[in-house]
Phi, psi and omega in degrees: 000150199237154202254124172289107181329144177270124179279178118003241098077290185297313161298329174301327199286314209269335158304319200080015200218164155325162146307288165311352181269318179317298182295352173251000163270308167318307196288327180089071171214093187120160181295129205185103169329127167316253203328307169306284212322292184330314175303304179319294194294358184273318126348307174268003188252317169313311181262003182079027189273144166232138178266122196259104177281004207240285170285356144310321210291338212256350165312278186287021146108349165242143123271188187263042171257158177218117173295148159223114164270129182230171171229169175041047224281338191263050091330119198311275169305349178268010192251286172316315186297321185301326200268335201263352169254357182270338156304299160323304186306317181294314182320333204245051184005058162219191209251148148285163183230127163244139159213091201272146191246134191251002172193182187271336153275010158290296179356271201314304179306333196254317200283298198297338168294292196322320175311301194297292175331035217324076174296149167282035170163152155206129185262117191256119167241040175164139189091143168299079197279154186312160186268312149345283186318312182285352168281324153321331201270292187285341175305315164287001189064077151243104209291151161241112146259145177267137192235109168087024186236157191278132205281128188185359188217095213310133174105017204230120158255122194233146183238086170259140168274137176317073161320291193308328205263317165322291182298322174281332162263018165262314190291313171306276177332347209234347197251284191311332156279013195081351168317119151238001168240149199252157136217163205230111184281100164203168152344164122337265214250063186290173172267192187295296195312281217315311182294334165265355167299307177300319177303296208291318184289302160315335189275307192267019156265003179260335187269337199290332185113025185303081175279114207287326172300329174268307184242038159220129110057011200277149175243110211252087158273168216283339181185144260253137186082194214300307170324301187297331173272347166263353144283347168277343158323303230272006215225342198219118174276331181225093186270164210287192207253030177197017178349136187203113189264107171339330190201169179277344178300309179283271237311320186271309164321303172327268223281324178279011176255346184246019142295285179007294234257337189082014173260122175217177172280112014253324204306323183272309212197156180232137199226120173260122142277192193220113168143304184067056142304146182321325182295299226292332178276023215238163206295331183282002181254272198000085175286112134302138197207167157274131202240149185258116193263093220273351200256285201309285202327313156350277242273354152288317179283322169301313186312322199267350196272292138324313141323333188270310200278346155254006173222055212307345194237034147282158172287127161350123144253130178236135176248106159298109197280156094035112157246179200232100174302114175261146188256119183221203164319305183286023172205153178274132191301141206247148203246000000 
């Protein structure tokens, strides 16, 4: 015989109280004497009652989920970010919806669940979502924030870490250590983040007095974290005397492909990453990096996420966070 889940219903009749009361002890929302309420939950704890928010949520029309779309989750850093938003998420009393996605058209597919499940909210931290789709989204008030994504799409609240500001102090460092020849380490298949990274690192060596045409640089690996920056070492014999790496994945493939070689950091080359993950800091490393502040960035994508969900016909807003130059081995102290 299969055992019937315990209602509502079932904690009112055994309380001695309403329905409504019951859902307004449980939820802590609303008027109700210290003591019912105390009797109620001691009553639903007696009976094993669980509260099914995902059909609270489609009775008023939300639940207390918050989509977070991810790729790459064993990424270092797309890893710490998850975690510095699933903290967050919880702080503000919901549940994440996680999903990670491998093309683009899971995106499309995970933003339309996310739809049905009526989340209060979703934060796309990887992938372009269709532009359509997400008009559905702001159209339903469902707030969409973006993390690290190029701000384009109206009614989409976005959290970018200062890539330019990032980029220009990877250049200063690298000039100030004695570099006069450059080179700028990404992917095939950069994001957005990645791809402006590289523009701003060509601008400000060029404001620095860099001529960018002669001497700096692109170095292109073949696919994308730590396999790609050691193939791409392998693809280069004299590397220039000043690097500056998309991400901390390549930046650590990079420097153990240019060992590989009898080649090392700062004495051969000198090398900045992106990210500060725990491997850059670790004794076999210690990578200069520009560190991503994964707390701020949270905790601006709930603020904004929220602030959206009681005022859906505000304007796009994007918040640039601080990023920080840590100073390590693979580059030379500056005078």
């Amino acid at each position: 015989m299969i055992k019937q889940s315990v209602t509502a219903e079932d904690v009112a009749r055994r309380a001695g109280v309403s329905r409504a009361v019951v859902s307004r002890a449980l939820s802590n929302n609303g008027s109700i004497s210290p003591a019912t309420r105390e009797r109620v939950l001691l009553v639903a704890k007696e009976l094993g009652y669980q509260v099914n928010f995902l059909a609270q949520g489609l009775n008023r029309r939300r639940s207390h989920l918050i989509g977070v779309i991810v790729s790459r989750i064993n990424d270092p850093f797309r890893s710490s970010l998850l975690d510095g938003l699933l903290g967050e998420i919880q702080r503000h009393g919901f549940q994440a919806l996680v999903t990670e996605i491998r093309s683009e058209q899971e995106l499309e597919d995970t933003l339309r669940h996310f739809a049905q499940f009526r989340v209060s909210g979703v934060i796309v931290t990887s992938g372009k979502p269709p532009e359509a789709l997400v008009n559905e989204c702001v159209q339903q008030q469902i707030p969409v924030v973006g993390i690290n994504r190029q701000p384009d799409i109206p009614g989409v609240d976005y959290v970018c870490s200062d890539n330019a500001a990032g980029a220009a102090l990877a250049a200063e460092q690298l000039v100030r250590g004695g570099c006069r020849r450059f080179g700028w380490l990404n992917n095939d298949n950069s994001t957005w983040a990645g791809r402006m990274r590289g523009e701003a690192f060509r601008l400000a060596l060029d404001e620095l007095g860099v001529d960018t045409a002669r001497n700096l640089v692109t170095l292109l690996a073949p696919q994308e974290g730590y396999d790609g920056g050691m193939q791409a070492a392998s693809a280069i014999k004299s590397p220039p005397e000043g690097i500056f790496c998309a991400n901390a994945q390549l930046a650590c493939g990079f420097l153990d492909g240019m060992r590989q070689q009898g080649k090392d950091a700062p004495q051969d080359f000198q090398l900045i990453g992106f990210d500060n993950t725990p491997q850059t800091a670790q004794y076999g490393y210690r990578l200069t990096t520009l560190n991503q502040n994964v707390a701020e960035i949270s905790r601006l994508a709930l603020m904004h996420l929220l602030e959206r969900a009681r005022d859906p016909l505000q304007p796009s807003r994007t918040s640039w966070v601080k990023v920080d130059l840590i100073h390590r081995h693979t580059s030379l102290p500056t005078t």
